[in-house]
C-alpha positions as CSV (number, residue, x, y, z in Angstrom):
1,X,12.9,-7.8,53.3
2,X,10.3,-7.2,55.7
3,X,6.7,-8.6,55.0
4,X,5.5,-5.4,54.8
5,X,7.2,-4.4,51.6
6,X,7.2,-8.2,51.0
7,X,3.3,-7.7,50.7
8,X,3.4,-4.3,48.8
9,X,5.4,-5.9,46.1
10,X,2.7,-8.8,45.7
11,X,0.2,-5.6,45.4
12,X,2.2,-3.9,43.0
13,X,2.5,-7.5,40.9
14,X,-1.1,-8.0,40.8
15,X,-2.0,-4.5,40.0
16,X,0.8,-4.6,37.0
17,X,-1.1,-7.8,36.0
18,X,-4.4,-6.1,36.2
19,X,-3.3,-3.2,34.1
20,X,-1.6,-4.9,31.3
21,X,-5.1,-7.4,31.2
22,X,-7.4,-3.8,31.0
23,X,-4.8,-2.3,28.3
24,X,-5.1,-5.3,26.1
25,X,-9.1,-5.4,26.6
26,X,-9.4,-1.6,25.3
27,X,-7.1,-3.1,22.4
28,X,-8.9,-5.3,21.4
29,X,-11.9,-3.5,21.6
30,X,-10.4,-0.8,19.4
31,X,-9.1,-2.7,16.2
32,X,-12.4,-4.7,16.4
33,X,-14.4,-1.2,16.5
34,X,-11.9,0.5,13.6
35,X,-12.0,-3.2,11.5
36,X,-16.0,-2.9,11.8
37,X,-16.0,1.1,10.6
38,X,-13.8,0.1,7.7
39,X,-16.2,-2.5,6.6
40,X,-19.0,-0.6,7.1
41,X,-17.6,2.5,4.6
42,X,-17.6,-0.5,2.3
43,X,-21.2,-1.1,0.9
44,X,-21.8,-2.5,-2.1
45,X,-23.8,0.7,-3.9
46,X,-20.7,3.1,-3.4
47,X,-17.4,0.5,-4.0
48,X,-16.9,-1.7,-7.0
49,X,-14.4,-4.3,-5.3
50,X,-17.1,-4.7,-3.0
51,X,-19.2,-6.5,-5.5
52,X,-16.6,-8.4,-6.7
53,X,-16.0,-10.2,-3.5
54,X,-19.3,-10.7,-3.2
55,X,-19.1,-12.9,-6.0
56,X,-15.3,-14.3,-6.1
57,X,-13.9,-15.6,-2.9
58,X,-10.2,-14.3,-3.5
59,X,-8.5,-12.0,-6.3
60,X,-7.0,-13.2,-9.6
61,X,-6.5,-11.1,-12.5
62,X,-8.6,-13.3,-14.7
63,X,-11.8,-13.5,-12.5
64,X,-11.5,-9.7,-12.6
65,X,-11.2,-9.5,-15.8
66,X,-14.1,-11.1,-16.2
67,X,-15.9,-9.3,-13.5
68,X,-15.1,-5.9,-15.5
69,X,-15.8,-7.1,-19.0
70,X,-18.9,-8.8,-18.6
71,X,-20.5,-8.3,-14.9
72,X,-19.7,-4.4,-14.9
73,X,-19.9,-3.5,-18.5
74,X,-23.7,-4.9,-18.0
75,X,-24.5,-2.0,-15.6
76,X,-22.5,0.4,-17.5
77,X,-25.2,3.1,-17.7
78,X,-28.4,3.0,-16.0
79,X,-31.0,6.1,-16.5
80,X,-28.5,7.8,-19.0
81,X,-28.2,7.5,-22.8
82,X,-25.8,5.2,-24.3
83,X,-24.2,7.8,-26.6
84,X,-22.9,10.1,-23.1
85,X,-20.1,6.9,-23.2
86,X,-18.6,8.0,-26.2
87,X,-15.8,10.5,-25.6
88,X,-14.1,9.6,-22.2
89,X,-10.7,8.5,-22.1
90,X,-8.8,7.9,-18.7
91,X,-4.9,6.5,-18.7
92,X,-1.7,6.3,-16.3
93,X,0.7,8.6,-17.8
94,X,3.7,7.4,-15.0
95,X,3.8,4.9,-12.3
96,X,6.8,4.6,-9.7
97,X,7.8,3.6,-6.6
98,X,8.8,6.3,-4.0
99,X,10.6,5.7,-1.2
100,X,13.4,3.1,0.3
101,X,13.5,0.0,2.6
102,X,10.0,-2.1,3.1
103,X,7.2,1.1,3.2
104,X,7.6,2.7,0.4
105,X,5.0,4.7,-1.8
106,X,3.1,3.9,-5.5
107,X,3.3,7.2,-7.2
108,X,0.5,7.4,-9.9
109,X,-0.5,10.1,-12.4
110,X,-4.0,9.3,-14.0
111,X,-5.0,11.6,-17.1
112,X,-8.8,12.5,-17.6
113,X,-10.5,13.5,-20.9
114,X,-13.4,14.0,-22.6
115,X,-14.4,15.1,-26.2
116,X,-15.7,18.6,-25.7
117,X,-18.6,17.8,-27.2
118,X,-19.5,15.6,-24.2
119,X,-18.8,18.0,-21.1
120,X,-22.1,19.8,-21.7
121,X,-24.0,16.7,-21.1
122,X,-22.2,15.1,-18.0
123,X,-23.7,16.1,-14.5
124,X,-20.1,17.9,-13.4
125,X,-21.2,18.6,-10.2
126,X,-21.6,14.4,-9.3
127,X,-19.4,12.9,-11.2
128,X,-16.2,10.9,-9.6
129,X,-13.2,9.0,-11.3
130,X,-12.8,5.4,-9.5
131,X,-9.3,4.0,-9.3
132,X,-8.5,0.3,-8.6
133,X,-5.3,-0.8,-7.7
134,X,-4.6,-4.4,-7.8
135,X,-1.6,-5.7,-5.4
136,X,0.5,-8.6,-5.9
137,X,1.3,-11.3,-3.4
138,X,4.2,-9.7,-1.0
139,X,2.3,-6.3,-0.1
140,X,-0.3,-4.9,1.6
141,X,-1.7,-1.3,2.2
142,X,-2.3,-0.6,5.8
143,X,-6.8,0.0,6.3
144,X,-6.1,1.8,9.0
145,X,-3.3,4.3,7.8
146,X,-5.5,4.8,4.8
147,X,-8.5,6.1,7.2
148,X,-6.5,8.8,8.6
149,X,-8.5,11.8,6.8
150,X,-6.0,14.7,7.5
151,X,-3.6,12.7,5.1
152,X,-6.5,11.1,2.3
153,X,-9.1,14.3,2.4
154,X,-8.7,14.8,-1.7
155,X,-10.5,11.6,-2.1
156,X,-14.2,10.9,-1.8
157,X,-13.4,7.8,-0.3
158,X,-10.9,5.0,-0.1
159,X,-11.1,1.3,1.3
160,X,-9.0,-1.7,1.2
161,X,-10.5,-5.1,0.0
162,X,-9.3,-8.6,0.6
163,X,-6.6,-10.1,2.3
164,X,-6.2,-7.5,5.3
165,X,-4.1,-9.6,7.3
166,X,-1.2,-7.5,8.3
167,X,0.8,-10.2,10.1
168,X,0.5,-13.0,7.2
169,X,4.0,-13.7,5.5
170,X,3.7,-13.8,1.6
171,X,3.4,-17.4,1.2
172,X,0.5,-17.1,3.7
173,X,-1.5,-14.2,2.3
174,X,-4.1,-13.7,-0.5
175,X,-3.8,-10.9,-3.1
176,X,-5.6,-7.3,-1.7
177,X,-7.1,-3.9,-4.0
178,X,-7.5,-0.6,-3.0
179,X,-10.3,1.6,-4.2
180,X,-10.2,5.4,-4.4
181,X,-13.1,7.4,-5.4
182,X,-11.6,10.8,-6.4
183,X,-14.4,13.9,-6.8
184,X,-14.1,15.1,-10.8
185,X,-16.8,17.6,-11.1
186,X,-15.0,20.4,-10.6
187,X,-12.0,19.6,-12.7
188,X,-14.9,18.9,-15.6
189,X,-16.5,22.0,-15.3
190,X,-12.8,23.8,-16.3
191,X,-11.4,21.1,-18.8
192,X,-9.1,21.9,-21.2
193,X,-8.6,20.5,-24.6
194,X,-5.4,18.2,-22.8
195,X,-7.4,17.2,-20.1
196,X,-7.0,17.0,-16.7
197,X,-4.8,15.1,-13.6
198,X,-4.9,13.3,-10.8
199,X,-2.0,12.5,-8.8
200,X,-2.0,9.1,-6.2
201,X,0.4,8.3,-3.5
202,X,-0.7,5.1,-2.4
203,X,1.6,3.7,1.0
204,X,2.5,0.5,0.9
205,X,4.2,-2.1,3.0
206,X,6.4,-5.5,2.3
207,X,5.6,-8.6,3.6
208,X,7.9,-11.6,4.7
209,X,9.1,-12.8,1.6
210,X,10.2,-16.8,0.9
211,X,13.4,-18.4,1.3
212,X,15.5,-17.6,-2.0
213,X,19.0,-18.3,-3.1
214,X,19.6,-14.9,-4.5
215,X,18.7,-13.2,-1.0
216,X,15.5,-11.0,-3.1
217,X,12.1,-11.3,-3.9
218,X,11.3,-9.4,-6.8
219,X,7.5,-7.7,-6.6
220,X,5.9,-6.2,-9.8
221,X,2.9,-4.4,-9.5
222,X,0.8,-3.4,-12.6
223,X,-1.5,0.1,-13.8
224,X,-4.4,0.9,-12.2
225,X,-8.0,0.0,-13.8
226,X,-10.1,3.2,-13.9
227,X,-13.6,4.5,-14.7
228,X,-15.8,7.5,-14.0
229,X,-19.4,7.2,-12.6
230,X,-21.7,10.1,-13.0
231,X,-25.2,10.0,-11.0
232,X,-28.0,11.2,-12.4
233,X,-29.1,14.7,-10.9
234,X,-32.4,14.6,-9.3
235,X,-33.2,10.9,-9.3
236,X,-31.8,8.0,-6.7
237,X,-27.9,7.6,-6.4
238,X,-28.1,3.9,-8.2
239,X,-29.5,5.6,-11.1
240,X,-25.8,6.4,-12.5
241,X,-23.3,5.3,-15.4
242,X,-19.7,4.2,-15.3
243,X,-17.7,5.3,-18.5
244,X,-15.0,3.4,-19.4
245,X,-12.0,3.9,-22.0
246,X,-12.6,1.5,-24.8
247,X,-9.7,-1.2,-25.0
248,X,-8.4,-0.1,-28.2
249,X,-7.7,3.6,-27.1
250,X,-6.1,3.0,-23.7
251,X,-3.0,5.1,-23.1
252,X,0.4,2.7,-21.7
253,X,2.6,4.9,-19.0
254,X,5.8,5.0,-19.7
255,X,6.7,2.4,-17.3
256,X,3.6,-0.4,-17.4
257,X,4.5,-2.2,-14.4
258,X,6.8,-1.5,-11.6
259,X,9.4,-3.9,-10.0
260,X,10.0,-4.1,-6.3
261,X,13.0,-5.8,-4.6
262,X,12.7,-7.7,-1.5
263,X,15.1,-8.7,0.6
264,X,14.7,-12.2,1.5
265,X,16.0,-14.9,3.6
266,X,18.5,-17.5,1.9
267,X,17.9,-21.3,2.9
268,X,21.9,-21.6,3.8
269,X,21.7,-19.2,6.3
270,X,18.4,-21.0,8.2
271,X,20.5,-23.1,10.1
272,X,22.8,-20.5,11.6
273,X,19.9,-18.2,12.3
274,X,18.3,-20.7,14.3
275,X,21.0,-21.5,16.4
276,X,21.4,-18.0,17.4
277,X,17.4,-17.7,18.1
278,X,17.4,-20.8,20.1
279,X,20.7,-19.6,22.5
280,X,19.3,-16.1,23.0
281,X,15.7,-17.7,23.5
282,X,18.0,-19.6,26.2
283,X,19.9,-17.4,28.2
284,X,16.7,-15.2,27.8
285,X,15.1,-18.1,29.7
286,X,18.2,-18.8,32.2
287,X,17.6,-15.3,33.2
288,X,14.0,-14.8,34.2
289,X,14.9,-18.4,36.3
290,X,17.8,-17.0,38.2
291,X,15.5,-13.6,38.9
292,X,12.8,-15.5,40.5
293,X,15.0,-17.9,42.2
294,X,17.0,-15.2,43.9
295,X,14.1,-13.5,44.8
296,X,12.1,-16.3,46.0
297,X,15.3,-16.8,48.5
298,X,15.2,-13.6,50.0
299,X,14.7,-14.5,53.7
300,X,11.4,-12.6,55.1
301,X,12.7,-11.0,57.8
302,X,10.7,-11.1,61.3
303,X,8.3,-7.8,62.4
């Protein structure tokens, strides 16, 4: 090898080096520029999770709970009359898991009505039907894939709160929600008796799941809570009221919760897996060692 190439090799090292330094800058830059965009869709007027982490560090179905019976319910209408909450009725008529492997999809169909005696008094025009769907420990829905408008453009908006941590395996991670806020004035202004539908296809991803004899993790994941929020027309947007379906008159789907199966790894086979990832980490090693040594010896040949 003659110290010219010798020399144009060391170039072409350096400016490899260079390249993949500049390529993992702009990457970092861009998931800290898309992370700040989805938190800054998330302000606390327009989403109701948004709130609730403001006042709860992680999610648990009983601080929720709480959060919606007594926190929420005390904001319930603000600038319209209490007896426009009478009426409206919102339930999940099936819920189902599409799909195979670990991304699969939550299929929900949500069912609006309202007494025909109270469309005439609802502002159709800004009125939207919130959906909040809690996730257990063991999935995650992907922020970013959510963002993509040309896939999500039905919904007014939709954001992801809590654990966001896509790497995290599920003994790591905290419990997420995600929020859709899905436009309902025009499907008010032409109601019919039976109401109307929504249909959500929610994508959803499996996390590492913990050692277990049987070789699965089994996932469930329950019904949506839902509400509608109306603003009032010509006054500010906070003026609004969230209408809620009273306990006693809630609809159950035909399947209440859903049950996803995991693989996961079994505790006999730890030992055998981690001989084979130490001997491939090995000869892995052995090689790169043998590359550089053989072309370290390469005698540089006189110009």
């Amino acid at each position: 090898m003659s110290t010219l190439q010798y020399n144009r090799l060391c170039f072409h090292l350096k400016l490899a080096i260079l390249w993949m330094l500049f390529s993992g800058a702009v990457f970092c830059i861009h998931v800290f520029a898309s992370t700040t965009e989805v938190e800054t869709n998330s302000d606390a007027g327009k989403f109701i999770m948004k709130s609730y982490f403001e006042n709860y560090e992680s999610l648990h179905d009983s601080s929720f709970e709480d959060f919606m019976a007594h926190q929420l319910s005390s904001s319930l209408c603000q600038g319209i009359p209490d007896n426009w909450n009478v009426g409206v009725r919102l339930s999940v008529r099936e819920l189902s898991l599409v799909g195979e492997g670990s991304h699969r999809h939550l299929s929900s169909s949500i069912r609006l009505q309202i007494a025909a005696a109270s469309i005439p008094k609802l502002p159709a025009h800004l009125c939207e039907v919130i959906v909040i769907q809690r996730l257990p420990l063991g999935v995650f829905a992907d922020p970013f894939e959510l963002q993509n408008p040309h896939k999500h453009k039905a919904f007014r908006d939709i954001a992801v709160f809590g654990d966001t941590n896509l790497e995290l395996p599920s003994f790591q991670s905290n419990r997420s929600a995600v929020e859709f806020h899905i436009d309902a004035g025009f499907n008010i202004l032409f109601m019919q008796n039976n109401g109307t539908e929504f249909n959500l296809l929610l994508p959803l991803d499996a996390r590492y799941q913990p050692l277990d004899e049987s070789g699965y993790s089994v996932v469930e994941i329950g019904e949506p809570d839902m509400l509608m929020r109306c603003s009032v027309e010509g006054k500010q947007h906070k003026q609004s009221c969230l209408f809620m379906s009273p306990p006693n008159e809630k609809a159950k789907s035909t399947s209440a919760t859903v049950a996803w199966k995991i693989p996961a790894g079994m505790k006999a086979h730890a030992g055998f897996l981690s001989v084979i990832t130490f001997v491939t980490a090995l000869l892995s090693t052995l090689s790169i060692v043998y590359a550089s040594m053989f072309l370290s010896g390469t005698k540089v040949s006189k110009t």
